[in-house]
Structure formats: structure tokens, C-alpha cells
Backbone as a ProteinNet text record, in pm:
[ID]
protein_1_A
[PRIMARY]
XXXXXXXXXXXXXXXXXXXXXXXXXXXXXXXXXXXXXXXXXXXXXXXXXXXXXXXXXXXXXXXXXXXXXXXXXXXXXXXXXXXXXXXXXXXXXXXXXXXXXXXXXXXXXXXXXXXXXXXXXXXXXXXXXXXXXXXXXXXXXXXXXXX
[TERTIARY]
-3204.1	-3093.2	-3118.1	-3120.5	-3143.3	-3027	-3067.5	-2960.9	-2841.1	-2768.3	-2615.9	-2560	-2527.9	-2455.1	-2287.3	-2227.4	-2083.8	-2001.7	-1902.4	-1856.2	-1786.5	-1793.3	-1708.7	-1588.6	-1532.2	-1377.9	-1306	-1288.4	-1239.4	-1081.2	-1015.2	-880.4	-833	-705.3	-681.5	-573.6	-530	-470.9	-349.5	-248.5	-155.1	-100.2	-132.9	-60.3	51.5	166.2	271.8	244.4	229.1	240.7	120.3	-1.4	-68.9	-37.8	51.7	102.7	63.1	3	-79.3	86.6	112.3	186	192.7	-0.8	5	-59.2	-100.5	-302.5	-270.1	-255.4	-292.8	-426.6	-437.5	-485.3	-570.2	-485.1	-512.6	-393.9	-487.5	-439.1	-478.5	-379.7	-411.1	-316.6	-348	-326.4	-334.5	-429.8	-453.2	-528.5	-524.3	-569.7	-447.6	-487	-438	-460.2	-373.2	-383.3	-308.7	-360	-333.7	-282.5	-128.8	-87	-167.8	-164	-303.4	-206.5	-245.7	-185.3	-204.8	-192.5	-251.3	-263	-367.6	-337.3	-390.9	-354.4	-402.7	-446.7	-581.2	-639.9	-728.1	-723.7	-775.7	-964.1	-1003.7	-1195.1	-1153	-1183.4	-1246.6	-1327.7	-1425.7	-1511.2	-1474.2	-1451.7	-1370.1	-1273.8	-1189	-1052.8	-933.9	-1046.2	-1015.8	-946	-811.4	-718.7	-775.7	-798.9	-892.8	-776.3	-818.6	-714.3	-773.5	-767.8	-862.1	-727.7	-808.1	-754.5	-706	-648.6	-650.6	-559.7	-602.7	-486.5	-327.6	-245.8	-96.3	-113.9	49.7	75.6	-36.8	-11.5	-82.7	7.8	-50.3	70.5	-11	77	17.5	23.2	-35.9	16.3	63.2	155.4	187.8	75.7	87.4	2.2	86.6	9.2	49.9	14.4	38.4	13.1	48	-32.1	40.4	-8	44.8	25.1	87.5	17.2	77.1	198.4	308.5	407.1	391.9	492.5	412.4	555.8	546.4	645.4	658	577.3	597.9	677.1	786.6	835	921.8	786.6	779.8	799.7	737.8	753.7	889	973.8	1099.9	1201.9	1160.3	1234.4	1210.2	1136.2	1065.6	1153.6	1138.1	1245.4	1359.6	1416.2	1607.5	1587.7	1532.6	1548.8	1622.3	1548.8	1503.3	1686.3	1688.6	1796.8	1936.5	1903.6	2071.5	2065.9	1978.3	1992.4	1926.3	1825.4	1791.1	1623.5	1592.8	1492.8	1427.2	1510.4	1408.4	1370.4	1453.2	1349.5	1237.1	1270.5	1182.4	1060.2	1045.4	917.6	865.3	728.8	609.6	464	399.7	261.7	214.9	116	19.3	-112.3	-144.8	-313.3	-320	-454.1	-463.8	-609.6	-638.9	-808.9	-840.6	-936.8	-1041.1	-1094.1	-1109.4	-1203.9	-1307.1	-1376	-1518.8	-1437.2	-1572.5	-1526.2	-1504.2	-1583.5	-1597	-1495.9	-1379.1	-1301	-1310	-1410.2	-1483.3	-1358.2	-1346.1	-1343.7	-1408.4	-1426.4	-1498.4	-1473.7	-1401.5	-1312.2	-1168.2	-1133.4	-951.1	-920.8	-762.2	-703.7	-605.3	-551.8	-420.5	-307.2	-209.9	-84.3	-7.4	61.2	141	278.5	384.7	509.7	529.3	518.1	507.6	620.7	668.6	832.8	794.8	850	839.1	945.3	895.2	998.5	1005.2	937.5	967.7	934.7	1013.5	965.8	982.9	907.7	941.5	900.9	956.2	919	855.8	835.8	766.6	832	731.2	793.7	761.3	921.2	884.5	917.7	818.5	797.5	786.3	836.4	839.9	720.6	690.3	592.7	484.6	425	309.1	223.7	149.9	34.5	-24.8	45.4	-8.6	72.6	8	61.4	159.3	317	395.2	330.3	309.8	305.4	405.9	400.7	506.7	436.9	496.9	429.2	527.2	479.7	523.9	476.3	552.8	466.3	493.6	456.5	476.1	413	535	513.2	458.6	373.8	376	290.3	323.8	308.8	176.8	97.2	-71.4	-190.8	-284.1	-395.7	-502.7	-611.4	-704.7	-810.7	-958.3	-1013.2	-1101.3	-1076.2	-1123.4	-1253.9	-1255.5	-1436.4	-1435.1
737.1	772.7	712.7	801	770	655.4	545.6	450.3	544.5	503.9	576.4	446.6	478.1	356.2	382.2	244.2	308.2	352.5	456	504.4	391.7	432.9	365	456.3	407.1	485.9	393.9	517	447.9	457.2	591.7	583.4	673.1	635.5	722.5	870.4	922.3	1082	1041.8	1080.5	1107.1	1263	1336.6	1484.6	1478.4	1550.3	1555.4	1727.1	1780.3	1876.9	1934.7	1934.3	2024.1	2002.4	1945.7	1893.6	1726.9	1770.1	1598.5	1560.1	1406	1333.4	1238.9	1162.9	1062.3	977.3	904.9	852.7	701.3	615.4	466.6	418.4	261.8	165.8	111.2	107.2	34.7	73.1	121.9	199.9	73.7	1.9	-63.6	1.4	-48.9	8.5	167.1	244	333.1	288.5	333.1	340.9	332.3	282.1	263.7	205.1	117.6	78.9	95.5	36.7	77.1	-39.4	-7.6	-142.7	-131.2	-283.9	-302.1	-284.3	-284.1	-238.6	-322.5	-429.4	-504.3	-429.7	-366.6	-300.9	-402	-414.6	-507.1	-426.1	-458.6	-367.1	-473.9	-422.2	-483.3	-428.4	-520	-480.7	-436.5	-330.5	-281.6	-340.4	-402.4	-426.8	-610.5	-707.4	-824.2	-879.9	-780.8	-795.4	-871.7	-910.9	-991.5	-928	-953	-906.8	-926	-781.4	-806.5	-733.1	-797.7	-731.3	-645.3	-515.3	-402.7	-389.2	-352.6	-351.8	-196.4	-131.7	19.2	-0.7	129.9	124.3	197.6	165	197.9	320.6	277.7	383.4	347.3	432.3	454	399.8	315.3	282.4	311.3	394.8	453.4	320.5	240.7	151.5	222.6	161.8	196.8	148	273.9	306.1	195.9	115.9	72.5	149.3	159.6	211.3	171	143.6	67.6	142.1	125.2	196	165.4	178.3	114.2	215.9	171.2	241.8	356.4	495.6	612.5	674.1	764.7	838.1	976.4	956.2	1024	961	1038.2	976	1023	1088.3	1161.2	1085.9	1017.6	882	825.3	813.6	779.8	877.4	1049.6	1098.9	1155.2	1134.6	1152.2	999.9	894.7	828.3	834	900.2	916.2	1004.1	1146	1189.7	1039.1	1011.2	875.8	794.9	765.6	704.3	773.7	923.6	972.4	1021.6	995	1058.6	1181.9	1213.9	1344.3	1326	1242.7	1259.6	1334.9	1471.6	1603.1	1629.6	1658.8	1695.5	1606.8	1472.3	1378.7	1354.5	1412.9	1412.8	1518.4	1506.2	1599.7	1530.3	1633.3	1608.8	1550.7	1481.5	1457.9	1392.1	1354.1	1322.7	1226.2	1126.1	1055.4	1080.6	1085.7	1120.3	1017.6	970.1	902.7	943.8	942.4	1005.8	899.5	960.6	894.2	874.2	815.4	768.7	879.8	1029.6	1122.1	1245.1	1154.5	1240.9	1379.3	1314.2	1426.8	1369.4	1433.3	1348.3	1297	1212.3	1132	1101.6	1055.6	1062	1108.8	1176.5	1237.1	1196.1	1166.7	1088.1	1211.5	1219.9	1348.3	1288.4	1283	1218.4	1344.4	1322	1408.1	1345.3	1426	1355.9	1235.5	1238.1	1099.5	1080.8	957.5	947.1	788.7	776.4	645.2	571	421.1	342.6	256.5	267.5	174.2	196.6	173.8	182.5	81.3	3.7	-103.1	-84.9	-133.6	-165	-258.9	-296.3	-375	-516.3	-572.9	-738.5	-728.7	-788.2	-760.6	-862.2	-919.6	-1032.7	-1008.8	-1022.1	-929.8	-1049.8	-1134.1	-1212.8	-1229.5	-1129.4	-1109.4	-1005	-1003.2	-890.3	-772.3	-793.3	-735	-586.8	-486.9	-339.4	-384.1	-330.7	-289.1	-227.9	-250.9	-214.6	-143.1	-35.2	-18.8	-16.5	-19.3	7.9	115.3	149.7	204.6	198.7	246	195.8	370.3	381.2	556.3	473.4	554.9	552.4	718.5	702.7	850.7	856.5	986.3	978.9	1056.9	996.7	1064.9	1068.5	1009.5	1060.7	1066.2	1185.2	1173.5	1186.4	1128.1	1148.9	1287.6	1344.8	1483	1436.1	1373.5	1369.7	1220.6
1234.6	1148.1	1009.9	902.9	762.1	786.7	657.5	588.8	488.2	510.2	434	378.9	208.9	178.6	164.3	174	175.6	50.3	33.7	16.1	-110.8	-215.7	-322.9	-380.4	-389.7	-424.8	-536.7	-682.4	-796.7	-778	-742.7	-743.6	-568.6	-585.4	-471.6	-507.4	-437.8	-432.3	-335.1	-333.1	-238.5	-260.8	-171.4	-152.1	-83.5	-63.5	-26.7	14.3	157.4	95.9	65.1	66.1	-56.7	-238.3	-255.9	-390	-461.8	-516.1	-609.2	-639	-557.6	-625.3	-671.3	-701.3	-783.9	-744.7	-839.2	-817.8	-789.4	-688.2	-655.4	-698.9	-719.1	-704.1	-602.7	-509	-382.4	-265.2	-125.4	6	86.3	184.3	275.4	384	575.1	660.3	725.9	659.8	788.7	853.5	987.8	1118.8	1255.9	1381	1479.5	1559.3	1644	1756.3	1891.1	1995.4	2129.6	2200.3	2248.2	2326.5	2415.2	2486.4	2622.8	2737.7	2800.8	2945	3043.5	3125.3	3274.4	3349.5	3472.9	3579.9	3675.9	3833.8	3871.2	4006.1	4031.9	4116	4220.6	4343.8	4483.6	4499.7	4455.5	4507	4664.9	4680	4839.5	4922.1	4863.7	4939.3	4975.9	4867.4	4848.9	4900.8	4836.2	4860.1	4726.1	4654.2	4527.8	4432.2	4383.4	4269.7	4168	4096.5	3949.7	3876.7	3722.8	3621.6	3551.9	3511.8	3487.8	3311.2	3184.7	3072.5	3029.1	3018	3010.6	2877.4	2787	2693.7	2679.8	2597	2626.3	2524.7	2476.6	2364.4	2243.3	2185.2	2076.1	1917.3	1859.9	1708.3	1619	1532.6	1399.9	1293.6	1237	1162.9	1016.3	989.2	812.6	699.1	605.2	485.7	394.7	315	192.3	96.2	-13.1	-132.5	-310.9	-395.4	-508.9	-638.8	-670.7	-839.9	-971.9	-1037.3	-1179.4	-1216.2	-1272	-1314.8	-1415.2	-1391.5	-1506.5	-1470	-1556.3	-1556.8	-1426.7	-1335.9	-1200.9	-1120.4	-1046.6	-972.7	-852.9	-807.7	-699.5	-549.1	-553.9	-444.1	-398.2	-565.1	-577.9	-511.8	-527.5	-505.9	-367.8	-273.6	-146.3	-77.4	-73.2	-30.1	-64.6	-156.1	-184.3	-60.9	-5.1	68.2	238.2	268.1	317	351.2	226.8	231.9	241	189.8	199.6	327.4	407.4	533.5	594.8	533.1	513.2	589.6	696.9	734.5	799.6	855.1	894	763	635.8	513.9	508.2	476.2	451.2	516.3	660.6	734	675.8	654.8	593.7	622.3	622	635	491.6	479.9	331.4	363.9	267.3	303.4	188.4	185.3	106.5	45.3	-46.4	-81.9	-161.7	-95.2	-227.1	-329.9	-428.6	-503.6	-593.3	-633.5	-748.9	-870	-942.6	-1085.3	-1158.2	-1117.9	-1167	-1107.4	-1020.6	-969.6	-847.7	-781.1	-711.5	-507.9	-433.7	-346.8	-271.1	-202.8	-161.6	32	-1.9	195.9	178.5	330.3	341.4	469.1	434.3	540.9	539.5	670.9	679.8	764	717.4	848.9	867	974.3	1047.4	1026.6	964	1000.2	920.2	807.4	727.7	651.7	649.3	553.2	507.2	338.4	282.4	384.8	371.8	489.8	338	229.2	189	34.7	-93.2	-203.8	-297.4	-337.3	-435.1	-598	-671.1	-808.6	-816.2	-1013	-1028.6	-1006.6	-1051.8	-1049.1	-1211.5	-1277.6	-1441.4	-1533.8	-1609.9	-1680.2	-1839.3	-1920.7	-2055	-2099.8	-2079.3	-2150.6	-2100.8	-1955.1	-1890.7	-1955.9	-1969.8	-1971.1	-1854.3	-1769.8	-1677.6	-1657.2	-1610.5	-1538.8	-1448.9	-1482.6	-1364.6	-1278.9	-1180.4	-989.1	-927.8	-911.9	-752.3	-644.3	-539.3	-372.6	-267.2	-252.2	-93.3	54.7	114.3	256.2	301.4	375.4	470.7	639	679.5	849.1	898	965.5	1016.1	1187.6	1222	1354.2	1384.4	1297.8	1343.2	1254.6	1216.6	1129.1	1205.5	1119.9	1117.6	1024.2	1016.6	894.8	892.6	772.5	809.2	707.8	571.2	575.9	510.1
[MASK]
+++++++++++++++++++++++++++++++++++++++++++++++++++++++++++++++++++++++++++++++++++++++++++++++++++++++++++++++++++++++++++++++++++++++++++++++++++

């Protein structure tokens, strides 16, 4: 197997939808895990109680997401859904893309069923130098990486 180097990624993509709603910084938590299970099983031949590991449910972990503040505020208005109660609207599919420096993509993440659990602002200091931040988090009930 040829050497493959990894994948560098300048910004990220969040689709809503098929719809660009706005370029992050920095994506932490996709993936998943599996509660463990005990089963406790009798050797036949022994007789000896062994503990055999099988896996449970399946947990989607939550997406972080952060971005410097802009006048989009799409995110914002995807959790009002959220909060007035409106979470059959608010569940939707989206995807997250990496892309290059040159804006090309690079890797795609796709969730199933995804709703902000969480939207924050910045932390704001009039005598800092630094980019306002927001974050969000999204829960959703499935990914996979398509490249």
C-alpha cells in the first residue's frame, strides 16, 4: 500500500440542507461510541464462567463547532427553531466539509437528524485583540464519512 499523507484542512463548511451556512475554525466530536455490554457465558467443556464483551447501543457523540463572529446567522436562527419548540422542523440532515486552502473539499461528514443543542456567543472584552468566537454543539442520530 502506497504511503498517503494526512489530510490538512484550512476551514470547515457546515450545510444545512444542501445550503452553505457558514465556514468554522475548528470541528471537534464526530464520531461514535458503543456502550459495552457484560455477557456471562459457561465454557462447555470447563465449566468456567467467562465474561465475553459485546457491544450495546450505539452513541452518536455531539459536533462542536466555532467560528469567528460575521454577520451570518443562520446557526442562530436554526436553534430559535430549538427553543420555541419546534424540533420536528429543527431536525435536518447536514454535513460538514473540510476544505483546502484553495477551497477545494477535502473530507465529508453527513448526519442524520441533526438539531443545535447548543449556541453560544462570544466572550467580549473591548480591550482584547482577539476575534469574537461563537460555538455550537449539534446532536444527531447518525454519521457517516462519505470521502
Amino acid at each position: 500500500m502506497a504511503r498517503e499523507d494526512p489530510i490538512v484542512a484550512f476551514r470547515f463548511a457546515l450545510e444545512i440542507e444542501g445550503k452553505l451556512s457558514g465556514y468554522f475554525t475548528n470541528v471537534s466530536g464526530i464520531g461514535s461510541d458503543s456502550e459495552l455490554v457484560e455477557e456471562k457465558i459457561i465454557d462447555s467443556e470447563t465449566g468456567e464462567t467467562l465474561t465475553r464483551y459485546v457491544p450495546g447501543r450505539t452513541i452518536w457523540t455531539p459536533i462542536t463547532l466555532k467560528r469567528g463572529v460575521t454577520s451570518n446567522i443562520d446557526v442562530w436562527k436554526w436553534r430559535k427553531d430549538v427553543v420555541d419548540g419546534k424540533i420536528k422542523e429543527a431536525r435536518t440532515n447536514c454535513s460538514i466539509i473540510a476544505l483546502s486552502r484553495d477551497n477545494k473539499p477535502v473530507a465529508r461528514w453527513n448526519f442524520v437528524n441533526a438539531w443545535p443543542k447548543s449556541v453560544t456567543g462570544p466572550e467580549m472584552d473591548s480591550g482584547g485583540a482577539e476575534f469574537m468566537v461563537e460555538e455550537m454543539t449539534i446532536v444527531h442520530e447518525g454519521a457517516e464519512r462519505e470521502s
